[in-house]
C-alpha positions as CSV (number, residue, x, y, z in Angstrom):
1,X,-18.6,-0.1,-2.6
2,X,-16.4,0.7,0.0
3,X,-13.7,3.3,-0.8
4,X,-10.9,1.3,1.4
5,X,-12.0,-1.4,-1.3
6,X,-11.4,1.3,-4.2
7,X,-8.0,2.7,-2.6
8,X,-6.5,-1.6,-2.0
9,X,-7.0,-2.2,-5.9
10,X,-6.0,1.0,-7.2
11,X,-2.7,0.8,-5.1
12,X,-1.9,-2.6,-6.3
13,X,-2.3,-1.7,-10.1
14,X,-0.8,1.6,-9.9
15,X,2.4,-0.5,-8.1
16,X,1.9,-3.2,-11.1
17,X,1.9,0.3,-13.7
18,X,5.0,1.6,-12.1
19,X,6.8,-1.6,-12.8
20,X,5.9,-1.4,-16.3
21,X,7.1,1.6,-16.5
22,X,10.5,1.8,-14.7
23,X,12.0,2.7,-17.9
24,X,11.8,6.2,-16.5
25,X,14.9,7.7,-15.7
26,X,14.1,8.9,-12.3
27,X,12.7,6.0,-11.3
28,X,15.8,4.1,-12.5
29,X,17.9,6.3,-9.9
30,X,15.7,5.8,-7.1
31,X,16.0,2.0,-7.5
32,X,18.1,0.0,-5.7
33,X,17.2,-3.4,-7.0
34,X,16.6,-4.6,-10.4
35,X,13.5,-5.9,-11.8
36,X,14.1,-9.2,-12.3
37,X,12.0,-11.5,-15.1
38,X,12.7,-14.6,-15.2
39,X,10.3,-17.4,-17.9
40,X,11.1,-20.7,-20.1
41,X,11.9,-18.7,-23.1
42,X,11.5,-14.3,-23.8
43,X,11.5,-13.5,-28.0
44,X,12.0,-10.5,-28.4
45,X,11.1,-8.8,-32.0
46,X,12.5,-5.2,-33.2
47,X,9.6,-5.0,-36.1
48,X,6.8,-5.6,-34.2
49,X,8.4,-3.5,-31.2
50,X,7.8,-6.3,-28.5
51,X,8.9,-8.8,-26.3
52,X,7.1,-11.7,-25.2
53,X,7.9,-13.9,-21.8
54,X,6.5,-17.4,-22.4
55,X,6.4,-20.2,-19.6
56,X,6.5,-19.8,-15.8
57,X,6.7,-16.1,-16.0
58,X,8.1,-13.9,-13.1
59,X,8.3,-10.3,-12.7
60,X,9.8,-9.5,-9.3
61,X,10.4,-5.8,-8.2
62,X,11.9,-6.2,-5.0
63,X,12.1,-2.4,-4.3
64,X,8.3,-2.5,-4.6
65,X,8.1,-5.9,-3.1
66,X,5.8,-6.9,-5.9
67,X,5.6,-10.0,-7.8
68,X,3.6,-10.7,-11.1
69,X,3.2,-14.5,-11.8
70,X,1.4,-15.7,-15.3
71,X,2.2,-18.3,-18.4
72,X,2.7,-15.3,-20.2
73,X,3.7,-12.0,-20.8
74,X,3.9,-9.7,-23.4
75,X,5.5,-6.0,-23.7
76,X,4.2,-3.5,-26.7
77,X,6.7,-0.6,-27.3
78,X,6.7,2.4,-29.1
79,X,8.8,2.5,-32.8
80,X,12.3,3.2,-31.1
81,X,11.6,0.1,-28.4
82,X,12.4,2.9,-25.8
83,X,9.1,3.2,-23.8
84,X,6.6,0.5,-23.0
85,X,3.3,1.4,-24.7
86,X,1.6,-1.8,-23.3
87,X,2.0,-5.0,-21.5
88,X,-0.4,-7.7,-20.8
89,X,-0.1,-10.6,-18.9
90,X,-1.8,-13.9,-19.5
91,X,-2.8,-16.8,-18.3
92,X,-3.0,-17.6,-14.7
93,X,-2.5,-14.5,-13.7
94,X,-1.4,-13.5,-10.1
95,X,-0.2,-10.7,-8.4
96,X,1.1,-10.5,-4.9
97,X,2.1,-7.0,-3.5
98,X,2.7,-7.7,0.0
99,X,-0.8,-8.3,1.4
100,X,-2.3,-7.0,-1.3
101,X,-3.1,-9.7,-4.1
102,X,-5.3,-10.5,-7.1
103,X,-6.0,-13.1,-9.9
104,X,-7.3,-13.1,-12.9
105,X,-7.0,-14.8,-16.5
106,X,-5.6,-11.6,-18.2
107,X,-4.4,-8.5,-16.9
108,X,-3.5,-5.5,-19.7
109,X,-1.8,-2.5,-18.6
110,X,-2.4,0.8,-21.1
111,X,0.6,3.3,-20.2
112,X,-0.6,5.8,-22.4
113,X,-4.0,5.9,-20.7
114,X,-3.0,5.0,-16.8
115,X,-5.6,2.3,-17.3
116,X,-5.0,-1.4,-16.4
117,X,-7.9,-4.3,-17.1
118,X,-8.6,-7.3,-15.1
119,X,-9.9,-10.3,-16.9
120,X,-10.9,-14.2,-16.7
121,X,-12.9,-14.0,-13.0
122,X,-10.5,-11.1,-11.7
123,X,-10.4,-11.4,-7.6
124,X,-8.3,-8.9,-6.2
125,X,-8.2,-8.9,-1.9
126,X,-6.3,-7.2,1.3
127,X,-6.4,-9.8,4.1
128,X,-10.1,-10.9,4.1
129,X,-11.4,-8.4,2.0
130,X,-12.9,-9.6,-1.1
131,X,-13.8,-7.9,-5.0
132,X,-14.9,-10.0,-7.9
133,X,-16.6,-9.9,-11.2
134,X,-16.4,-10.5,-14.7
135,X,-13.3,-7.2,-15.1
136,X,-12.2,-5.1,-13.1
137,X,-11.0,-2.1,-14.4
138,X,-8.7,0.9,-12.9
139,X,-8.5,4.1,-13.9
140,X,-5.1,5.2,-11.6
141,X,-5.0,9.0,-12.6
142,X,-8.6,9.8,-11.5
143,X,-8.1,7.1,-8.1
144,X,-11.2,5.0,-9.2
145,X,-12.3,1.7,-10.2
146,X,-15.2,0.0,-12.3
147,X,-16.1,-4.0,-11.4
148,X,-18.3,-5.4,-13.7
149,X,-20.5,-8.6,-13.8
150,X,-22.3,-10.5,-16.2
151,X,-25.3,-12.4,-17.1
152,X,-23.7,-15.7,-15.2
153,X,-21.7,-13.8,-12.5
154,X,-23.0,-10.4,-10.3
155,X,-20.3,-8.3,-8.9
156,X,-19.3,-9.5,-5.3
157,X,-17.8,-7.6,-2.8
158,X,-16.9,-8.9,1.3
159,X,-15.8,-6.3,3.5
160,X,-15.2,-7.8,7.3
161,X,-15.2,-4.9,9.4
162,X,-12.2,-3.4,11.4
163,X,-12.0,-5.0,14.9
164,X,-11.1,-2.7,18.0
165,X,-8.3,-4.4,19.0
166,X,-6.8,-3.9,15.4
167,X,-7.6,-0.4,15.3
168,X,-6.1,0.3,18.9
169,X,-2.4,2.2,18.7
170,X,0.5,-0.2,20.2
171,X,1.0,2.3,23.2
172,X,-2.7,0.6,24.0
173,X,-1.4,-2.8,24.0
174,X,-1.9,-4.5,27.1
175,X,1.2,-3.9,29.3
176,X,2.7,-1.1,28.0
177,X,-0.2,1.8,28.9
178,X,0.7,3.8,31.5
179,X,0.7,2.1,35.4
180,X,-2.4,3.4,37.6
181,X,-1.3,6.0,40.1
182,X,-1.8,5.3,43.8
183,X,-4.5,6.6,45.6
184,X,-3.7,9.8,47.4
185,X,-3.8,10.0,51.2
186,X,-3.5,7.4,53.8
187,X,-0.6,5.2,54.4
């Protein structure tokens, strides 16, 4: 696999960890913008330490521009419902953070563990570039990534290769590179 591949996904989940985690003081001061969830109905439970989203859920994190969409969603946290052990999405899962995306059935996110789990024929792409497989799973501290596949489905990955043009700085754009000099001598 490509490690441009490796370095899209693991970007995109670690952005998806973070918001999972912006209980974190710090982070709360660097924020300008609230994380915004919006669903159909959110039940929360002190005994069981969670709270679950259910219909049309929305997580938006504007500061990150990053956008979690699913029928579900479901937050495990620890005994004083102070720090988010857990979360896991479900259910048409997709996650948008800008040109980065991916889709899946299920997506889990272990804190503790800086691990998060793609499920349900997980796709996750950056413009044309394509990963997919039965799960897909990151492992954000040590910056690498495991895609499975399975007896009905192989792992799949399409990788279009960087154009010239794309690659080329904007002082190379046509127009703005430096004028030719006139020849020397002669009138």
């Amino acid at each position: 696999m490509n490690r441009r591949s490796w370095v899209v996904t693991a970007i995109m989940l670690v952005n998806l960890v973070l918001l999972v985690d912006s209980g974190h003081a710090q982070e709360q001061q660097k924020r300008k913008s609230p994380i915004t969830i919006t669903s159909d109905r959110l039940e929360v439970n002190r005994k069981l330490h969670s709270a679950i989203y259910t219909g049309n859920v929305m997580a938006d994190d504007k500061d990150k521009d990053l956008v979690i969409l699913s029928d579900n969603m479901e937050f495990l946290f620890d005994e004083k419902m102070e720090r988010i052990e857990k979360g896991v999405a479900t259910g048409n899962v997709r996650v948008t953070n800008g040109e980065k995306k991916a889709t899946g059935d299920q997506l889990e996110l272990f804190r503790d563990e800086d691990r998060a789990v793609l499920t349900g024929d997980p796709r996750v792409w950056q413009n044309n570039d394509l990963i997919t497989g039965t799960k897909i799973t990151i492992f954000l501290k040590e910056d690498r990534a495991i895609v499975e596949g399975g007896p009905s489905k192989r792992v799949t990955a399409i990788l279009y290769p960087k154009s010239e043009g794309a690659e080329r700085s904007k002082s190379e754009e046509p127009g703005k590179a430096d004028k030719p000099t006139a020849p020397k001598g002669g009138s």
